[in-house]
Each structure stands twice: as C-alpha cells, then as structure tokens.
C-alpha positions as CSV (number, residue, x, y, z in Angstrom):
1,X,21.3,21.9,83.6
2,X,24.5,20.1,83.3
3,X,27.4,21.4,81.6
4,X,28.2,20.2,78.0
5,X,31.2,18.8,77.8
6,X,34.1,19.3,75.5
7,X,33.6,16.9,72.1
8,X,35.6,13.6,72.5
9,X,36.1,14.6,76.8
10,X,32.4,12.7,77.7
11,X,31.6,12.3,81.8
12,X,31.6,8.2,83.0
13,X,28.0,9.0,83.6
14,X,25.1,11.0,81.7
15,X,22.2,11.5,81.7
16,X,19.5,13.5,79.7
17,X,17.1,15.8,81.4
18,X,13.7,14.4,81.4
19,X,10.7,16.3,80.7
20,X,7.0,16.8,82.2
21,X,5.6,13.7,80.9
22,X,1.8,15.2,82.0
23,X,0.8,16.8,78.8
24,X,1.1,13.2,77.2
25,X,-1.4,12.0,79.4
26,X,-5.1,11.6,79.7
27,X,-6.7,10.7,76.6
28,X,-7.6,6.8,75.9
29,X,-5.4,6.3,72.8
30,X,-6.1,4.2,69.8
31,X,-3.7,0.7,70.2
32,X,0.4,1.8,69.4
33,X,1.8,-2.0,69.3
34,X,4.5,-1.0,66.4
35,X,7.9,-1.0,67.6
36,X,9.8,1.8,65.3
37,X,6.7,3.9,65.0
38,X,6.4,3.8,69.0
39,X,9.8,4.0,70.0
40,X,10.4,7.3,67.4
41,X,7.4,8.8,69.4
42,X,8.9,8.5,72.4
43,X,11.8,9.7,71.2
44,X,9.7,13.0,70.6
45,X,8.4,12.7,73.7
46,X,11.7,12.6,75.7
47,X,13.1,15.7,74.2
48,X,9.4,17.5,74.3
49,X,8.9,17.9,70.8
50,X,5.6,19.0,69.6
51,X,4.9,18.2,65.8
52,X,2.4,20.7,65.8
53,X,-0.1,18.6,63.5
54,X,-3.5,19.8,63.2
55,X,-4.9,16.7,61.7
56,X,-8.6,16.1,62.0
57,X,-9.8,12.4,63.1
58,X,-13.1,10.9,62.8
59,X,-12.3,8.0,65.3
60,X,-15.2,7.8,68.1
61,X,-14.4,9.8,71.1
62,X,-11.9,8.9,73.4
63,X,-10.3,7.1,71.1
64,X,-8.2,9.2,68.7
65,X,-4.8,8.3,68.3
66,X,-1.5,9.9,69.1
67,X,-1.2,12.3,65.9
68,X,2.7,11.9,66.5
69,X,2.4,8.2,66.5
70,X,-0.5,8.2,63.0
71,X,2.3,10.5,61.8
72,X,5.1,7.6,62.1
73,X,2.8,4.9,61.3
74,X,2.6,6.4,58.0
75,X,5.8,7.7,57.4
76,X,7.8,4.5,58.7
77,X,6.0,2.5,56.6
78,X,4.8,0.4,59.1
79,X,1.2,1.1,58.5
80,X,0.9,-0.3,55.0
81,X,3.8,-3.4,55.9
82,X,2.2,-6.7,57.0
83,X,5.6,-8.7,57.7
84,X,5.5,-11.1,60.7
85,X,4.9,-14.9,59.1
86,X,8.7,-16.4,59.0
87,X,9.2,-18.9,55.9
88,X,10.3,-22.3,56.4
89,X,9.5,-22.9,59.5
90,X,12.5,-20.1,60.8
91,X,12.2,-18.4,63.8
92,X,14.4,-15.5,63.1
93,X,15.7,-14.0,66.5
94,X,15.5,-10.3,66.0
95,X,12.5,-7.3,65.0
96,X,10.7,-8.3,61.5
97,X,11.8,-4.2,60.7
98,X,15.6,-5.3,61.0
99,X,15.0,-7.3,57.8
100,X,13.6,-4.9,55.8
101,X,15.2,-4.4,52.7
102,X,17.1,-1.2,54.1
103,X,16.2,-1.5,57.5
104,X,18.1,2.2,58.2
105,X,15.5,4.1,55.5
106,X,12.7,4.0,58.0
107,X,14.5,5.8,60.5
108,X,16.2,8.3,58.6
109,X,12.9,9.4,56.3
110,X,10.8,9.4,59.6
111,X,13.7,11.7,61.7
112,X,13.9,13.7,58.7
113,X,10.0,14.9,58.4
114,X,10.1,15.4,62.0
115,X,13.1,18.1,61.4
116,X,16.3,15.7,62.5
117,X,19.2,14.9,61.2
118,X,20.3,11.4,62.0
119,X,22.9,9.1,60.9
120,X,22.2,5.3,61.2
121,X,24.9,2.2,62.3
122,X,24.0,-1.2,60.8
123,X,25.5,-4.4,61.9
124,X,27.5,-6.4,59.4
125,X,25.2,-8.9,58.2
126,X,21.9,-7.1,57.8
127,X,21.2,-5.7,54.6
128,X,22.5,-2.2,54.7
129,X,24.7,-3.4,56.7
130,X,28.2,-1.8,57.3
131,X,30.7,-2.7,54.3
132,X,34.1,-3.7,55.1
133,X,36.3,-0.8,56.3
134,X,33.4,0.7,58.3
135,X,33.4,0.2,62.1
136,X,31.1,-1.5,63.7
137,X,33.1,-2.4,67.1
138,X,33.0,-1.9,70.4
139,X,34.6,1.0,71.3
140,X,33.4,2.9,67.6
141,X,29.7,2.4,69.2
142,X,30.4,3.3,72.9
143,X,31.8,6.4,71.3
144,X,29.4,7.5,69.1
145,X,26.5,6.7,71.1
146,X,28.0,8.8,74.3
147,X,29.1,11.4,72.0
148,X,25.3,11.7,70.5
149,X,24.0,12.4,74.1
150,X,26.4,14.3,75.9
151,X,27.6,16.4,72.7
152,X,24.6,17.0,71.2
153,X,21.9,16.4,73.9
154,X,20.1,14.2,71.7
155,X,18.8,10.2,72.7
156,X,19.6,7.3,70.6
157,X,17.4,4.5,69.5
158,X,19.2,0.7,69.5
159,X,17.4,-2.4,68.1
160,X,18.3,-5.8,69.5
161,X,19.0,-4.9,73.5
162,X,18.2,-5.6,75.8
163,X,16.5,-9.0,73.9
164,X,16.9,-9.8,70.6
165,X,13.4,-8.5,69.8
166,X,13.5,-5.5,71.6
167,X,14.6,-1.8,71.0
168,X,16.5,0.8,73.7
169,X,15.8,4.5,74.0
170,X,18.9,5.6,75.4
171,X,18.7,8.9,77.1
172,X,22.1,8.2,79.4
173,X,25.0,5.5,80.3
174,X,26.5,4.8,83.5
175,X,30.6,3.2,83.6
176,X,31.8,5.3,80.7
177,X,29.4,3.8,78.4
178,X,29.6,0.5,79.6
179,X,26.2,0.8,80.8
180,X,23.1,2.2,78.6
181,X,20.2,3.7,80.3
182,X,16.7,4.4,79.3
183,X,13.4,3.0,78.0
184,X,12.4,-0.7,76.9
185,X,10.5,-0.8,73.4
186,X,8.9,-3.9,72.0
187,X,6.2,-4.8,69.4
188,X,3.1,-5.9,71.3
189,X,3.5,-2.2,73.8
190,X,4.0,1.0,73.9
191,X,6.8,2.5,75.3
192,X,6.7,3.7,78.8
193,X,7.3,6.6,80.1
194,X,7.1,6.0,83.6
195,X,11.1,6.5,85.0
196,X,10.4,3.8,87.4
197,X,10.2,1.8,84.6
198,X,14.0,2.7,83.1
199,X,16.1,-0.3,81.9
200,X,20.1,-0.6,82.7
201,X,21.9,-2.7,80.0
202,X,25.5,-4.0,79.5
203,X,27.5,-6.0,77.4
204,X,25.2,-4.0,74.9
205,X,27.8,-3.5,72.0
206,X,27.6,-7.2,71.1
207,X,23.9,-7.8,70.9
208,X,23.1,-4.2,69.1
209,X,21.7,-4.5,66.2
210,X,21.2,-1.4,64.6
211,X,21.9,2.1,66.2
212,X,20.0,5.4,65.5
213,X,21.8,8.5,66.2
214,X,20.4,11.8,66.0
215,X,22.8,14.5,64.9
216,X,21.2,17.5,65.0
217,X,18.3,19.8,64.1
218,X,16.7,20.2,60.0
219,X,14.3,22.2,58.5
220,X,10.8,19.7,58.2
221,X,10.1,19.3,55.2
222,X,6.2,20.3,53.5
223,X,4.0,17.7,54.5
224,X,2.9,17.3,51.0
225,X,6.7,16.3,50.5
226,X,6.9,14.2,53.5
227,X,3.0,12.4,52.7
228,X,3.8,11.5,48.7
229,X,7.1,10.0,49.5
230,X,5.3,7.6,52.5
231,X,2.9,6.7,50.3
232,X,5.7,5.8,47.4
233,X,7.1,3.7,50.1
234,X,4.1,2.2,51.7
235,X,3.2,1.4,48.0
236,X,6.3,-0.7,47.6
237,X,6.2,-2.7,50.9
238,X,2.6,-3.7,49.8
239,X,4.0,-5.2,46.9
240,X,6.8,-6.8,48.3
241,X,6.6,-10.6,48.7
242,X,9.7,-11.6,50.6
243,X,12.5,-10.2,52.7
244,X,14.7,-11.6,54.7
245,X,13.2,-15.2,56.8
246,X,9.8,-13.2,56.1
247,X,7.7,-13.7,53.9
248,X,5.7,-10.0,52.9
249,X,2.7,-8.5,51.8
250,X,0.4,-10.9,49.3
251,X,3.1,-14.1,50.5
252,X,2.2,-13.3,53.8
253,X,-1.6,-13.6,53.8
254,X,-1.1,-16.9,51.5
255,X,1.6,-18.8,53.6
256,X,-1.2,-17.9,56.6
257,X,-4.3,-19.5,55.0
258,X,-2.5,-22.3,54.0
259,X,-0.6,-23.2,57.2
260,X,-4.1,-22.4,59.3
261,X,-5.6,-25.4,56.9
262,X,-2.6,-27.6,57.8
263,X,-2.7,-30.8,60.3
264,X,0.8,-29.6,61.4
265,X,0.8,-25.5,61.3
266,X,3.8,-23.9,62.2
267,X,4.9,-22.5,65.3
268,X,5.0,-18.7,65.0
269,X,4.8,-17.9,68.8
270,X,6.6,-14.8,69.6
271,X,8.9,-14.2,72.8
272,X,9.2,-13.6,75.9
273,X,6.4,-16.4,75.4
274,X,6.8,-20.3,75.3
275,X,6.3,-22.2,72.7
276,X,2.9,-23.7,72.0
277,X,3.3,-27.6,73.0
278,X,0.3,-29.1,70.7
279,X,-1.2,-28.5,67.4
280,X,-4.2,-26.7,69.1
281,X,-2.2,-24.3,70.6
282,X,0.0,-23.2,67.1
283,X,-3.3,-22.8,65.1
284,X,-4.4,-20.7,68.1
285,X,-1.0,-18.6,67.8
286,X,-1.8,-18.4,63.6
287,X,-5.1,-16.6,64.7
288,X,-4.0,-14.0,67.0
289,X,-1.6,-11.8,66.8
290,X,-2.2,-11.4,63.4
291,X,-5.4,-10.6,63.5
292,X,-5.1,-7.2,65.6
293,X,-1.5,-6.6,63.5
294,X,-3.2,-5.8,60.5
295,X,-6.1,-4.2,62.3
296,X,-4.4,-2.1,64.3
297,X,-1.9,-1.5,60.7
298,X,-5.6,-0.9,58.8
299,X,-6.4,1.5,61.1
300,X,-3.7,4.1,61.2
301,X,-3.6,3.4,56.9
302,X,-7.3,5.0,56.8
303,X,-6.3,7.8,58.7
304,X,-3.0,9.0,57.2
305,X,-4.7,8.7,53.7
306,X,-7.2,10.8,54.8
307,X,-4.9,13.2,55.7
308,X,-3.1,12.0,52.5
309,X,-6.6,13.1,50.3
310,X,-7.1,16.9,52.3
311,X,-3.4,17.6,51.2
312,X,-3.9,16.5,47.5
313,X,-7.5,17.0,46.2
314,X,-6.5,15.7,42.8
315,X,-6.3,12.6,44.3
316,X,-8.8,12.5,46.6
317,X,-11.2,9.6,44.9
318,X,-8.0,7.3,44.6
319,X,-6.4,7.6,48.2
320,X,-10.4,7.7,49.3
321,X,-11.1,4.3,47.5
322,X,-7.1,2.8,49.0
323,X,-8.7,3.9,52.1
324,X,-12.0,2.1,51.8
325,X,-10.0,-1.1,50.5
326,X,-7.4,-1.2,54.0
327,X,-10.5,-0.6,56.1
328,X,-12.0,-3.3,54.7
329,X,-9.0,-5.6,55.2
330,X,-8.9,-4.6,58.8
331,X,-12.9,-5.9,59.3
332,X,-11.7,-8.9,58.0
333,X,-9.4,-9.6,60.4
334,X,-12.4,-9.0,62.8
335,X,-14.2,-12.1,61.0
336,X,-11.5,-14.2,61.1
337,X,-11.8,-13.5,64.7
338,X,-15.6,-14.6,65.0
339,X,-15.0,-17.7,62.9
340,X,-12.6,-19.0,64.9
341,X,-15.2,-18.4,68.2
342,X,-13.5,-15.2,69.3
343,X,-10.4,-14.2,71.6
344,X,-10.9,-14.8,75.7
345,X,-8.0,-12.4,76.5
346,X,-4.6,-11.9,76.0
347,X,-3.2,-15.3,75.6
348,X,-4.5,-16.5,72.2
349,X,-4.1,-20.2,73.4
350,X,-7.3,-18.9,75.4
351,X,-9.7,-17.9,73.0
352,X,-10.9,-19.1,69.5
353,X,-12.4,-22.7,70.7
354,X,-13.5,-22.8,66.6
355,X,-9.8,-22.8,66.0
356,X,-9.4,-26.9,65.7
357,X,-13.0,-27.2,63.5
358,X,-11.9,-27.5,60.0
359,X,-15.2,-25.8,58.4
360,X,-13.7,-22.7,60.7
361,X,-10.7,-22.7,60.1
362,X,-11.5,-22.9,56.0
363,X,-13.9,-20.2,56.3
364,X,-11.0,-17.9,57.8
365,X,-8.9,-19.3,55.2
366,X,-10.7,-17.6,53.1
367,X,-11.7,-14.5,54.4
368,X,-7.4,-14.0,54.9
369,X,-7.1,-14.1,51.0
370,X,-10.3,-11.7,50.8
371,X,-8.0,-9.3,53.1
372,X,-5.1,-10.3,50.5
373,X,-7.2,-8.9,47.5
374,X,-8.3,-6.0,49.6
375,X,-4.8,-4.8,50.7
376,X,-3.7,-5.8,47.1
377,X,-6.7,-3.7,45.6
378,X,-5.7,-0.7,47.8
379,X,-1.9,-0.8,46.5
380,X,-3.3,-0.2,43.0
381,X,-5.8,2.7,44.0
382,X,-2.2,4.4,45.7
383,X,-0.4,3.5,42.2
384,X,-3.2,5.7,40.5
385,X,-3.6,8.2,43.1
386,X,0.4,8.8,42.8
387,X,0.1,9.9,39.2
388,X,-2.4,12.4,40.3
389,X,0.1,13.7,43.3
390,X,2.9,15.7,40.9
C-alpha cells in the first residue's frame, strides 16, 4: 500500500489500489445503460463496497439486476425521469442529468444512503452552478480532485470528459494532475471494469462539467428514510415538464408523438454517432432509443417499489398499483416497437421498416401518449401512497 501523503504535499503521480473485480462477475445482469446510476456503482465497485442489500427480485433467472445499481436507479432518480427529447430542435452538447434542475442533488442523496460524505463542484452556467466568488478554475479543481484521492483515498466522478456526454471515474492522475486516470462512463453502457480498458485525459479542467468528490465515510441512513425521500423525488421529476433544452416527463412523451407524425421529425441522434442524412433515418432515431430508455427506466421503477411496498405495508396497494402503471408503460414501449416492424440490431436506422407508413407511425403515436397517461397515472398512486408513508 502506498504511503499517504501529507494534506496539501500530493505525489505527481497516484493511483488507487484496485480491487478483485471477480466477485462482480458471472451473473447475466438486467440492462445498466444510465450514466449516474452506473457510474456511482462503479464507484462502489472500485473501492469494494458491499451495500449489503438483501432485496428479493422476481425477475426470470439469470436476469436479476445488480441490487447496487436498482438501488441507484431509484435513489438518483433516474428510474422514474424520462428526459432525453431536446426542445426546439437543440442539440444540447452535454448528459440530459447535467440539466436537471439541481444537477448536484442526485449525487449527494445517492452518496449519502450509501454512507458517504461528498461535496459536489458545479460549473458556472449550469443551474446549481457555482455563484460568483466560488472557484471553479484550474488549479482549484486540480487541487481538490488530487487532494480527494491521495488524502482521502477516495475516487471522484467528473461529467463532461473525456466528451461532452460522457463521465470519468477517476481513481489516479499522472503530471501532477495534469493527467486524470480511470474509467469511461456513458449512457448507452455500463462502465467497465476491465483495466485494459482505463482512459488517460488532459486539458480536463476546461471541459469538466461537474465534479463529484467524496469526502469521507457517514453513517447510512434507514432504508425507509433513504426509500420515502426517492420516491418524493422520483414523484417530482414525473411531474416535471421542462428543464433546461429538455423537455420532461408528460412534455416529453407529447413532443415525441407529435414529431413521429411529422413529414420533417427532428434529428435526435445521439453521439459518437452521425447524424441521420434523410427523413427515414430521423423517424428511425425517434423510435429507438427511446423505446428501451423507458423500458429499461420501467423496469428498475417496478422493482424499487416493490421494495418500496415490503418496507411500508401501509402503503402497499398504492406503490403496488404505481408499480402496475410503470410496468405497463414499459410494455408499451415494446408495442411501439412491433408497430414500427421491430428493431434489426443496434443501429435503429436498421430496424423498424414500418417506421415511414403513416398508419404505423399513428398507431405508435398513440400508444406513446397511452405510456404518458400510464407514467402520469403512476405519479398519482406515489402522491397517495406518500401520505400513507409518515
């Protein structure tokens, strides 16, 4: 193990000790495409820390997802959020999470309930953002972010390198913190953990976007604490119309029926991809991904209520029936799939040969504002459950 340095006296290079990645293997996991849910895992993962939940799963077998990862997906938020369809025609460069309405909260509440202290930099500009007075240059971030691993032995998370859209877990620097070290998150992937597969970034303090930096250890707090305040929050991101460029929740599902009935959709192609060159191809990117986004967003929403509904029995018919209403949001999505003629493989301009028949496309028109009212019905079954939480 390498000696700790002095605080403030931090080695030109550092690195933290990587654990034995082999207990995290084996087990086919259920899909982990969202980028702060996944990258918080690995986070976990990197330092070896075992959550200890004991949360029973009814998915078919070999399919179960990561308990850590359910566990984020609820707490972050991103579970109940359906935030990817820009407004006007933008094409905002960075993470749909970074315009949240407090893009820091997600971070801190999930670091918290997994017993960390944190503190949380946000670029000027962003809402949260730093006020004036409060650093946000250069050398403040090289400094904090080396002092956060080589004083305290703990990684930190950075949204916006090394792309735009991307996220860093940095577990070292090279060049005095010149250089950042460490794992490449992005939505549409977990994040690796194979070390062959560590990134080496530069000119980093420009492009970040938002830093994470974990400060120490905390008590957790109950689960029952931890699950009533997710659902609070998850409850007020399925209300939510607009942020930012995006539009959110209800908006979302509307601005997507109406540009999928449009003779000139928009192009919401995401990078490292090119942009679609012909009408066909944009009503092909307005099919998938966001189809398997709310799937995949449905999916771990069923299974943290359900752990919601053991933990509060009072409310067990409410968060049951919320439950019922996101599951059936996330079969929609399947039939929006089907009408379109179905996906043939990862590139949606592919798949979906129905995509360009306007019968199709009204029928999945329609069944997107069916998933509306579904997600919308679920939001109030959470409002009533909450009363029932005290």
């Amino acid at each position: 193990m390498q000696d700790t340095p002095a605080p403030g006296q931090w080695p030109a290079t550092f690195a933290l000790p990587l654990p034995d990645y082999s207990r995290y293997e084996g087990t086919p996991g259920f899909p982990s495409e969202m980028p702060v849910s996944s990258i918080l895992r690995a986070a976990l993962e990197l330092l070896d820390e075992d959550l200890e939940l004991k949360w029973e799963d009814a998915a078919r077998p070999g399919r179960r997802p990561d308990l850590t990862q359910l566990f984020f997906m609820g707490v972050t938020g991103e579970a109940f959020a359906f935030l990817w369809f820009p407004r006007e025609r933008e094409h905002p460069p960075l993470d749909p999470t970074l315009y949240w309405p407090d893009p820091a909260a997600p971070y801190q509440r999930a670091l918290a309930a997994a017993g960390f202290t944190c503190e949380v930099l946000v670029r000027p500009g962003l809402a949260g953002g730093a006020a004036p007075g409060q650093p946000f240059d250069a050398q403040t971030l090289k400094d904090r972010v080396r002092s956060c691993l080589a004083d305290q032995w703990l990684p930190a998370i950075i949204a916006g390198i090394p792309e735009p859209g991307s996220f860093l877990l940095v577990s070292g620097y090279d060049e005095d913190g010149d250089v950042l070290t460490g794992w490449r998150g992005l939505g549409g992937g977990p994040v690796s953990r194979d070390p062959a597969a560590m990134v080496r970034t530069r000119n980093w303090t420009e492009a970040a976007q938002l830093v994470v930096l974990l400060t120490g250890r905390q008590e957790r707090p109950t689960e029952q604490a931890v699950i009533r305040e997710a659902i609070e929050q998850g409850l007020r991101l399925m209300r939510m119309r607009e942020t930012g460029p995006y539009h959110a929740g209800p908006a979302t599902f509307e601005a997507w029926a109406e540009a999928l009935l449009s003779d000139d959709p928009p192009d919401v192609s995401v990078p490292p991809n090119p942009p679609p060159q012909s009408v066909a191809g944009r009503r092909r990117w307005l099919i998938c991904p966001g189809t398997w986004d709310l799937e995949e967003r449905a999916y771990y929403a069923v299974r943290f209520l359900r752990r919601a509904a053991e933990l509060f029995p009072g409310a067990t018919d409410e968060l049951d029936a919320a439950g019922t209403c996101m599951a059936a949001a996330g079969d929609l999505m399947v039939q929006v799939e089907r009408a379109m003629g179905g996906a043939k493989g990862p590139n949606p301009e592919e798949g979906f040969p129905s995509a360009d028949d306007p019968e199709a496309r009204r029928q999945a028109a329609d069944l997107i504002l069916q998933a509306r009212d579904k997600q919308q019905e679920a939001a109030d079954h959470l409002e009533a459950a909450l009363r029932l939480m005290e």
